[in-house]
C-alpha positions as CSV (number, residue, x, y, z in Angstrom):
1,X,5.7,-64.5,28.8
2,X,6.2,-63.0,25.5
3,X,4.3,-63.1,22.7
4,X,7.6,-64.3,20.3
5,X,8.5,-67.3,22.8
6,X,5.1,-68.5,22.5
7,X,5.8,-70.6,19.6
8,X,8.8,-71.8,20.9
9,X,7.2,-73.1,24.1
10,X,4.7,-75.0,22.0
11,X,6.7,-76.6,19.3
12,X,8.7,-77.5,23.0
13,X,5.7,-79.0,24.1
14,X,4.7,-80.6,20.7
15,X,8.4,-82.2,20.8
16,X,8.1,-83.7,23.7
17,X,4.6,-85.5,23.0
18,X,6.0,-86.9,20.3
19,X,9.0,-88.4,21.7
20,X,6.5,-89.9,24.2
21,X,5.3,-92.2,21.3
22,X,8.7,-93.3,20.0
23,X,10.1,-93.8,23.8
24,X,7.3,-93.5,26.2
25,X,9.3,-93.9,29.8
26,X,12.1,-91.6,28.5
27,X,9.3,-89.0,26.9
28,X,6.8,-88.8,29.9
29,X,9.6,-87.3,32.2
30,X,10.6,-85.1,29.1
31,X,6.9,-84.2,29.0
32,X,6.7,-83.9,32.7
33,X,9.7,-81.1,32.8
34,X,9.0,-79.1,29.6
35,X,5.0,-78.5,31.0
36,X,4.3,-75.8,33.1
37,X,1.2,-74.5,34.4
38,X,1.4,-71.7,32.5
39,X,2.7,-73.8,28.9
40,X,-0.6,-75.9,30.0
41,X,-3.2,-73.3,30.4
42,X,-1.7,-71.9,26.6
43,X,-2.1,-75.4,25.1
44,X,-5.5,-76.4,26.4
45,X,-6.5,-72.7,25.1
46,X,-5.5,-73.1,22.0
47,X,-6.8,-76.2,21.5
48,X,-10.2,-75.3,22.6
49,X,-9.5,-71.9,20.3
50,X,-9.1,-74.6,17.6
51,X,-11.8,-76.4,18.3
52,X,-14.3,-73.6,18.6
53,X,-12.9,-72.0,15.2
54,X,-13.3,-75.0,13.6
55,X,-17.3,-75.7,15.0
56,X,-18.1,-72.4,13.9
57,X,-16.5,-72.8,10.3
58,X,-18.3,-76.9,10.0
59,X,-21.9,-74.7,11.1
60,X,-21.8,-72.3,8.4
C-alpha cells in the first residue's frame, strides 16, 4: 500500500463507522466490505500509536 492512500483508506473506514450509527443494518455491511485485513491491522495500530503517545504525554 502506499503511503498517500493511507489516509484515504482511513477516512474510508472512518466513513463507514459512522454510517453504522445513523443506519446500523445498511452500515455494518458497508463496514464489513470497506475493512480489510490489512486497513484493520493500520487502524488498530494507529490507535494503539495514539494511545501510547497520548500515555506518554499524560506521564510527563
Amino acid at each position: 500500500m502506499k503511503a498517500d492512500r493511507l489516509s484515504d483508506v482511513v477516512v474510508g473506514a472512518a466513513g463507514a463507522a459512522a454510517g453504522t450509527v445513523v443506519d446500523p443494518r445498511q452500515g455494518l455491511a458497508r463496514l464489513r466490505a470497506a475493512l480489510t485485513a490489512r486497513t484493520l491491522a493500520t487502524v488498530a495500530a494507529g490507535l494503539v500509536a495514539g494511545f501510547l503517545l497520548a500515555r506518554s504525554r499524560r506521564r510527563a
